[in-house]
C-alpha positions, 0 to 999 in steps of 0.5 A: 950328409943328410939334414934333418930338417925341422919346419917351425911347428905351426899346424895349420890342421890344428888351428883352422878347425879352431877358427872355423866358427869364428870365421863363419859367423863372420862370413856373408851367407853370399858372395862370388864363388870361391867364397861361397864355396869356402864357406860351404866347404867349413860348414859341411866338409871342414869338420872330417877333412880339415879346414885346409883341406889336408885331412883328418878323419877324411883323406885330404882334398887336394888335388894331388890327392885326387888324381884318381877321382874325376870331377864327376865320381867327386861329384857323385861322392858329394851328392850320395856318399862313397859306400863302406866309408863314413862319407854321407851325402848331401844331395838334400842339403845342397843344390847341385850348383852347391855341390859343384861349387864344392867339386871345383874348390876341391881341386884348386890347388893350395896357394901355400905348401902345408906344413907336416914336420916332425910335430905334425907327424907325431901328433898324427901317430896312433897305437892301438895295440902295445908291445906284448898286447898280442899273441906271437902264435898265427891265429890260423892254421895256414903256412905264413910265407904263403900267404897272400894280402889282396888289396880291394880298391873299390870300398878300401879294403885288404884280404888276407889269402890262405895260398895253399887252400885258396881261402880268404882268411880275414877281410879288413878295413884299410886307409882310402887309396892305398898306394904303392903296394904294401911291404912285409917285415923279414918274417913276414908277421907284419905288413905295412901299408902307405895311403895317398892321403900320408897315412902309414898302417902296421898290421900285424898278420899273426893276429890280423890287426891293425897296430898302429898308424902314423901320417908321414905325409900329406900326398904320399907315393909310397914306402920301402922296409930295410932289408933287417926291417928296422926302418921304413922310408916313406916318398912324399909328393907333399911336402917335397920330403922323405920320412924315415920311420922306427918299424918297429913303433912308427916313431918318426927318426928323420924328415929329409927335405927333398932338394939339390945342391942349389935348393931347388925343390922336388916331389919324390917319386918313389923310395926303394929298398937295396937289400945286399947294399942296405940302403934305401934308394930314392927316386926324384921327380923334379931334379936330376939325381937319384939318392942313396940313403944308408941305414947301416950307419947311426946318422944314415948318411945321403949319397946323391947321384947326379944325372943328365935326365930325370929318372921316374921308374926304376929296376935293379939288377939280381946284385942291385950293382946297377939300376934302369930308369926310365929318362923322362925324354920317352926315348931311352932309359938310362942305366946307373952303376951305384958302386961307382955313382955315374950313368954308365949305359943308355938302352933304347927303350921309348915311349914309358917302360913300367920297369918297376914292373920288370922282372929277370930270368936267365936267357940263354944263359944270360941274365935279362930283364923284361918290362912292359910299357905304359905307352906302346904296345910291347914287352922289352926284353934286355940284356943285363951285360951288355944293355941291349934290347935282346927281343919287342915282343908285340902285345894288345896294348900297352901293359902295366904288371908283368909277373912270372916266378923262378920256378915257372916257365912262364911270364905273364903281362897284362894289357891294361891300357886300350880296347883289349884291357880284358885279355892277358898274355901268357910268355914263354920264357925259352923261347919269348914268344906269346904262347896263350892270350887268356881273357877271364871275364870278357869287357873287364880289365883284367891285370896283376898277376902274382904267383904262389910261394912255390909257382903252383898257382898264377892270381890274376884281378879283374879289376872291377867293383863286381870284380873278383880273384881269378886263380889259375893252374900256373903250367896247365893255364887253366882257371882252378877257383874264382873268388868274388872281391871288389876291385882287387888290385895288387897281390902281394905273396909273402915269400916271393915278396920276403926272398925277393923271387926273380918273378916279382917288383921288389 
């Protein structure tokens, strides 16, 4: 059984803000470096981003909130600010040695685990529109299964596509470093996003607005929605926990302490929706289990898993019987039957194969399983009855999203990683073969694709700050629209994400 776990509610964001003034009139305006890097830190840096560092109106400076900003864009966000955000720069009040005083201390770890129990995520929730505040009619004149949410990494925002005209709707403001891709409720009025920094947003679509927000965590993976879309589940990396949120009000209802029979502590590596088993699956990165967490039943009961590997990535069968997880060795992946609880198979799968990216399609009349791999340059194709790896289709490089559709021919995996990142490759799904390499915009990466409602048209990113929406005609491959956006990343269909097309990462 799960235990809801209540850490004594000692805030340290609430109090070190509290203290800062005191602790600065006490401290030397020098000293050795760690204390003068503290003592500008609550100067310049305390008041939007917390005095440990865990944060506030600003994301949280942590190192495991940092591991997509290097020293030296950290450094030119201090100096000069980060465009569209409310960060300033301090170019003219520090010195460069300053600044880099300021860099280094961001990225030393803490000597404490924080506290972010069930207080502090409550504390943290805000509303901003009630029940009944907004209008249950689309204020467009769009199909709302075809929409699109796009989300723009480079100043931290969203788009909201029309799939059948090709148009963007709205553009909006989102937390920084969304992550872990958004999830839709059941009707597709609302999509719910995970931030690194612990923030989770409701946006109601209908209306495009942001409802309300809580922070479930401190560094967060991301969120899964139940398959009823009653509840949300939200992976920590920090603290070592899983959430488990009202969908409806954001209302916290459980915070489960991730560790092992023997208490041994773990980051969690990513939270799971299993529809057909109404259940929420987790994934662990420092111990040898996988989770089942029920939410067909009122005290939502934990099942674990006990394996003889990590598993950091998953990819579940059609019937969500069977799961396959990357082992942590890089030479197999391991295959786990959830009804019966045990690892049942190995597949012969190296290096790291992105199988959250997988997708299935029928193979010669069987069911299979293709993925790419974050570290060789292939795409695996499996076989689900008998766990062998049926083709390795050579590719550019290794690859991070690998898209298709039911009703399309066609599988399309990008070259993320290496010299080729520009080019994506087109797959024939008969008979798994490359059947075109495309490059949009020659020296820009180009990745994720995802498909329309009904496989008419294949989005592809350029992942890039002047980078933009690239549209293709999904049998013909030629380019249909291109539309200017700012590092888009993910895109996100409403239909295929909702009716769990084969095509697409659930």
């Amino acid at each position: 059984m799960p235990v809801c776990v209540r850490i004594p509610s000692v805030s340290p964001a609430s109090t070190a803000l509290g203290a800062a003034a005191a602790l600065l009139a006490a401290w030397p305006a020098t000293g050795s470096s760690p204390d003068e890097a503290q003592r500008i830190y609550q100067i310049h840096c305390a008041s939007c981003h917390s005095g440990d560092r865990l944060g506030g109106m600003g994301p949280a400076l942590l190192p495991e909130n940092l591991r997509r900003v290097r020293r030296p864009e950290a450094r030119e966000v201090i100096a000069h600010g980060r465009a569209a955000t409310q960060m300033p720069g301090f170019s003219e009040q520090l010195s460069d040695d300053e600044i880099m005083l300021l860099v280094e201390y961001i990225y030393q770890p803490l000597e404490v685990m924080p506290v972010w129990a069930r207080d502090e995520v409550l504390d943290s929730r805000v509303v901003h529109y009630g029940p009944g505040s907004l209008s249950d009619e689309p204020r467009f004149d769009a199909d709302p299964l075809n929409l699109f949410i796009v989300v723009e990494l480079a100043d931290h925002h969203a788009s909201l596509l029309d799939g059948d005209r090709l148009e963007v709707l709205t553009r909006f403001p989102t937390r920084f470093a969304l992550h872990g891709g958004p999830k839709y409720s059941p009707d597709g009025r609302y999509v719910y996003f995970a931030s690194r920094g612990g923030w989770i947003s409701k946006f109601d679509v209908y209306n495009m607005k942001t409802v309300a927000e809580i922070r479930a965590g401190i560094n967060t993976r991301n969120l899964a929605i139940s398959g009823d879309g009653r509840y949300l589940l939200v992976g920590n990396y920090l603290p070592h926990s899983v959430v488990l949120l009202d969908a409806d009000d954001l209302m916290p209802l459980e915070i489960i302490e991730a560790r092992d029979a023997a208490g041994t502590s773990s980051r969690v590596s990513a939270v799971y929706t299993a529809a057909p088993r109404e259940s929420f699956i987790v994934a662990l990165k420092d111990i040898a289990e996988v989770w089942e967490i029920s939410y067909a039943a009122a005290d939502f009961p934990l099942r674990r898993i006990v394996l003889d590997d990590y598993l950091d990535d998953f990819f579940f069968d059609p019937g969500y019987h069977h799961l396959i997880g990357a082992a942590r060795n890089a030479n197999n992946a391991q295959v786990v039957n959830l009804d019966e609880g045990l690892k049942v198979a190995e597949i012969d799968l190296t290096g790291l194969p992105h199988l959250g990216s997988g997708i299935s399609w029928e193979y010669q009349g069987r069911p299979v399983v293709a993925t790419p791999n974050l570290r060789e340059a292939e795409v695996s194709v499996i076989d689900l009855q008998d766990w062998t790896i049926i083709e390795r289709i050579d590719t550019l490089g290794p690859g991070f999203f690998m898209r298709s559709h039911g009703d399309s021919p066609y599988a399309w995996v990008d070259v993320f990683f290496g010299p080729d990142s520009d080019a994506v490759h087109v797959i024939d799904k008969k008979t798994l073969k490359i059947v075109r390499t495309l490059r949009p915009e020659p020296g820009k990466t180009a990745a994720h694709i995802e498909y329309d409602r009904h496989g008419r048209y294949a989005l592809l990113s350029i992942w890039d700050d002047d980078g933009a929406l690239v549209i293709y005609d999904a049998d013909t491959l030629e380019e249909v629209k291109r539309i200017p956006m700012k590092k888009p990343s993910g895109k996100y269909n409403v239909y295929n994400k909702t009716r769990l097309d084969p095509g697409t990462s659930h």
